[in-house]
N, C-alpha and C positions, 0 to 999 in steps of 0.2 A: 795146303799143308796136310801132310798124311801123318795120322797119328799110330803109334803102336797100342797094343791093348794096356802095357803099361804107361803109356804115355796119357792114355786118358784115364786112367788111374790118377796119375798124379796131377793129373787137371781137376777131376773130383776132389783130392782132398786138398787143393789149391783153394779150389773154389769154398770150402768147408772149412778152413783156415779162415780163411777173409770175412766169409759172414760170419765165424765167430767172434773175430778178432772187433770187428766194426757193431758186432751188436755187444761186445763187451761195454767197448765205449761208450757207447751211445746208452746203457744205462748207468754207467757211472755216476751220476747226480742223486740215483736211488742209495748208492751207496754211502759217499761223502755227507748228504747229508743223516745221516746216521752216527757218523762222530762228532757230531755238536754234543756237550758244548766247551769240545776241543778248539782253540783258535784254526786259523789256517794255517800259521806258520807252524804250530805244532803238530799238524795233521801232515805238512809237507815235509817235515824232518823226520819223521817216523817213516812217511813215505818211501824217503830216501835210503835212510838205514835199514831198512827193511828189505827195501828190493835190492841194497849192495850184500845183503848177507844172503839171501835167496841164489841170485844169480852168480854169488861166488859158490855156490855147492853144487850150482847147477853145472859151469865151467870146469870146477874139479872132478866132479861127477863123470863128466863125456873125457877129459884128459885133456881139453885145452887153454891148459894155462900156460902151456909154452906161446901159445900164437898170442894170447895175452902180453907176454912177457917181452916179445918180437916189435909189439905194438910200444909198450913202453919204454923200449929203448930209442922211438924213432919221435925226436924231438918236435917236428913238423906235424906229427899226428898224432902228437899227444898236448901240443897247445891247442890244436884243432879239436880234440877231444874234450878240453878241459873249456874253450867257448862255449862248445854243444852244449855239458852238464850246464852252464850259467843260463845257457837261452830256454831250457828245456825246464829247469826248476823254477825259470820265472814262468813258463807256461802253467806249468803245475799249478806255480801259489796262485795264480791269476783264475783259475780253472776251480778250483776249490774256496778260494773267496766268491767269486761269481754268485756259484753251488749256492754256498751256505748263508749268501748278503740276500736269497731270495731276488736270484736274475739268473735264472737257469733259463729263459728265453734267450737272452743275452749270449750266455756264452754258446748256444747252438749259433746265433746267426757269428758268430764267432768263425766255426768251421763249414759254413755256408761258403762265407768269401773269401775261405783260405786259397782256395785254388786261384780265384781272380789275382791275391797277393803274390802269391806264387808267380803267376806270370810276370807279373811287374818287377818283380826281382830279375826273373829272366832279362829282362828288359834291359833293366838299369845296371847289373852286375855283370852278368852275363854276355852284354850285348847283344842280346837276341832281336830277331825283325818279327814284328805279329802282322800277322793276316787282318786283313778290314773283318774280319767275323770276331773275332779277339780282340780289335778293340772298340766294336760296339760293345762285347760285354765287359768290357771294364767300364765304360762311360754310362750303361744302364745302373750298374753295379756301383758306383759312384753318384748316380741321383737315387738310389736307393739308403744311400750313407743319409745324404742329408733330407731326404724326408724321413729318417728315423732320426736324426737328430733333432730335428724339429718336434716329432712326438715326445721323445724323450725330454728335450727339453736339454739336452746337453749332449755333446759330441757322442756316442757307445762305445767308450774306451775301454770296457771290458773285452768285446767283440775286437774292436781295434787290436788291442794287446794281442788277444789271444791266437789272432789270424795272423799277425805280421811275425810275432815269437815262433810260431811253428813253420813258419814258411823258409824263416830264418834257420831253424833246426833242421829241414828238409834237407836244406842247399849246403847247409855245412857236412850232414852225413852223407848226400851226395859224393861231397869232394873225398870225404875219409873213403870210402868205400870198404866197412869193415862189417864183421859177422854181427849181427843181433847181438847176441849173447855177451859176446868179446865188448862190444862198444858198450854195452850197457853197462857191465861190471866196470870198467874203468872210467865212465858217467859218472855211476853212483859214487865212486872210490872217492873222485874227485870230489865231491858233496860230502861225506861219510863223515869225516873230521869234524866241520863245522857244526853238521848236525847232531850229531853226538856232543858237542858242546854245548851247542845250544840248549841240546835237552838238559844235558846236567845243570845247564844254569838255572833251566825252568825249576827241576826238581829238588836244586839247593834254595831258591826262592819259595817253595810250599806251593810254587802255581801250575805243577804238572798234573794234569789230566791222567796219566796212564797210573793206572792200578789205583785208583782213587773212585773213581764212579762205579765199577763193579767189573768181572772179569769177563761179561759180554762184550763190554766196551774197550777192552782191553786186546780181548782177542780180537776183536776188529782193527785194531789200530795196527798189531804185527800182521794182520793180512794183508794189507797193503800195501805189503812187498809185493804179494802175490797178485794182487788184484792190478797192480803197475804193470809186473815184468812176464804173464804169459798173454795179456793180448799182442805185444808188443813182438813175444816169439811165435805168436798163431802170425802177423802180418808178415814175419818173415819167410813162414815157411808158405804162405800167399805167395809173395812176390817172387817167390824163384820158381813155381810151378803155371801160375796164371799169368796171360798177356796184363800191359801196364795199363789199357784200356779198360779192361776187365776192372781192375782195381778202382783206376778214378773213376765209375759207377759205383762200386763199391761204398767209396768213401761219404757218400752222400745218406747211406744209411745210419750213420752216429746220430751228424745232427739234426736228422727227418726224428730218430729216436728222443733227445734229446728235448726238442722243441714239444715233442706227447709230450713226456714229463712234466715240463714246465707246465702246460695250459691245461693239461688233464689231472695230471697228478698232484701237481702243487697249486694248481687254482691261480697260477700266474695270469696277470690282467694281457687281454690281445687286444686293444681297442682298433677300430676300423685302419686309424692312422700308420699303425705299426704293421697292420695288416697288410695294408699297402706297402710296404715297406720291404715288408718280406720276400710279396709277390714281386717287385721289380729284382728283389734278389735272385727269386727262382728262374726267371725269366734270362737274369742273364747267366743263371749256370745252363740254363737249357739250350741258351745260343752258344755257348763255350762247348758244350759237351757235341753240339750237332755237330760243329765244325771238325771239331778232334773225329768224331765219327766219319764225317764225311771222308777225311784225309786220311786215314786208315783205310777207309774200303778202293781210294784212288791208286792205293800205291799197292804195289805187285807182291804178294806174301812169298816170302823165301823160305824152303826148306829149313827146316826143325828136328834138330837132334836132340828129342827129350832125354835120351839119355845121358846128355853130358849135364842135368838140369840137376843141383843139390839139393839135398834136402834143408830146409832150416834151421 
């Protein structure tokens, strides 16, 4: 692959996209829990309203509310849209309950085995055929479920949720194949009603959080519009400049971050047993990720026209 001088331009700031976007993530539990002692569902409708009104001035801002508008009229991919927002808010609330129920271990080993899920989707939806290296790491990755279930003492349905919703999220924007931006504003759009409802109802009831505890807290809760919707355009403007290899490394630094949090920051308990548990996790992302590597470096690299490559 020969690169032009702009071409490795745009590889750097791929690459500077991505670890933003994943060290975003990856301390978002520093943040969420900062809006206790908002519920989760109030923290996820603010969420939502927040980054539908963010990403709509973002979209009007650049002039694309016409390809917005293009999207909305095409029936097929705007039910496909309107899934996405339901799988993607149940990640959210699932993600921010986790946070704030004090299982911020939990929800990293979450995006640990999201990729393993990911496969399996491949699998089962897809019909896709795995290599013997792909599926020993789903069956290490599976005895790793249930020796943490066994720590735990109950299945890790938080982890569960939150790997299988996002996996499910993946494979639907997958299918759309639509701009960051564009999909999000009409994600949110879809949410925007309800939540907006919702809150009214809270704050016809006397039990809304916002502008009640002080305007720190306040102002935290409209940021997280923001605090949602630019990692999510730092990963875009990742995935058009860096290979997809590149990225699924990448992704591993949220919940490497995540998982500090939990055991350093919040003093979350790591007993040997879960220890164990992780490690056969790691174990099988490391046999998942060889393979991918290996079959990348096997197959013949083809000419690269970074210039036809968009920005985010």
């Amino acid at each position: 692959m020969t690169l032009t001088v702009d071409g490795m331009s745009q590889m750097r700031k791929g690459y500077a996209f991505g670890v933003a976007a994943y060290l975003s993530w990856g301390l978002f539990p520093l943040y969420w829990k900062l809006l206790r002692p908002s519920t989760p569902v109030e923290i996820l409708a603010h969420r939502i309203l927040w980054s539908f009104v963010l990403v709509t001035v973002l979209v009007f801002a650049t002039r694309g509310w016409r390809t917005v508008g293009r999207l909305a009229r095409q029936r097929r991919k705007l039910a496909l849209i309107a899934l996405a927002a339901v799988v993607i808010s149940f990640n959210w609330g699932t993600y921010i309950y986790g946070v704030n129920s004090d299982r911020v271990v939990e929800t990293s080993l979450g995006y640990f085995i999201n990729p393993l899920v990911t496969v399996l989707l491949g699998v089962f939806v897809l019909h896709e055929h795995l290599r013997p290296a792909q599926w020993a790491a789903i069956a290490v990755g599976a005895v790793a479920v249930a020796v943490l279930t066994v720590d735990y003492g109950h299945v890790p349905y938080i982890a569960l949720i939150l790997a299988v919703s996002f996996a499910l999220y993946g494979l639907i924007k997958k299918r759309l194949g639509v701009p960051a931006a564009d999909g999000l504003l009409l994600e949110s759009g879809v949410l925007a009603v309800p939540a907006l409802i919702f809150l009214g109802v809270l704050a016809g009831r006397g039990q809304s959080s916002f502008g009640h505890i002080g305007p720190g807290h306040t102002a935290l809760l409209i940021l997280s519009g923001a605090v949602t919707a630019i990692p999510l355009l730092l990963f875009a403007g990742a995935a058009n400049r860096i290979p997809l290899s590149a990225i699924g490394l990448l992704q591993y630094l949220a919940p490497i971050l995540q998982l500090a949090c939990g055991v350093l920051i919040f003093g979350e308990p790591m007993p040997p047993a879960r220890l164990a548990g992780f490690a056969l996790v790691w174990l099988a992302l490391a046999i998942f990720t060889w393979d991918g590597i290996r079959l990348l470096r096997a197959r013949k690299p083809l000419p690269v026209d970074l210039g036809l490559v968009r920005a985010g």
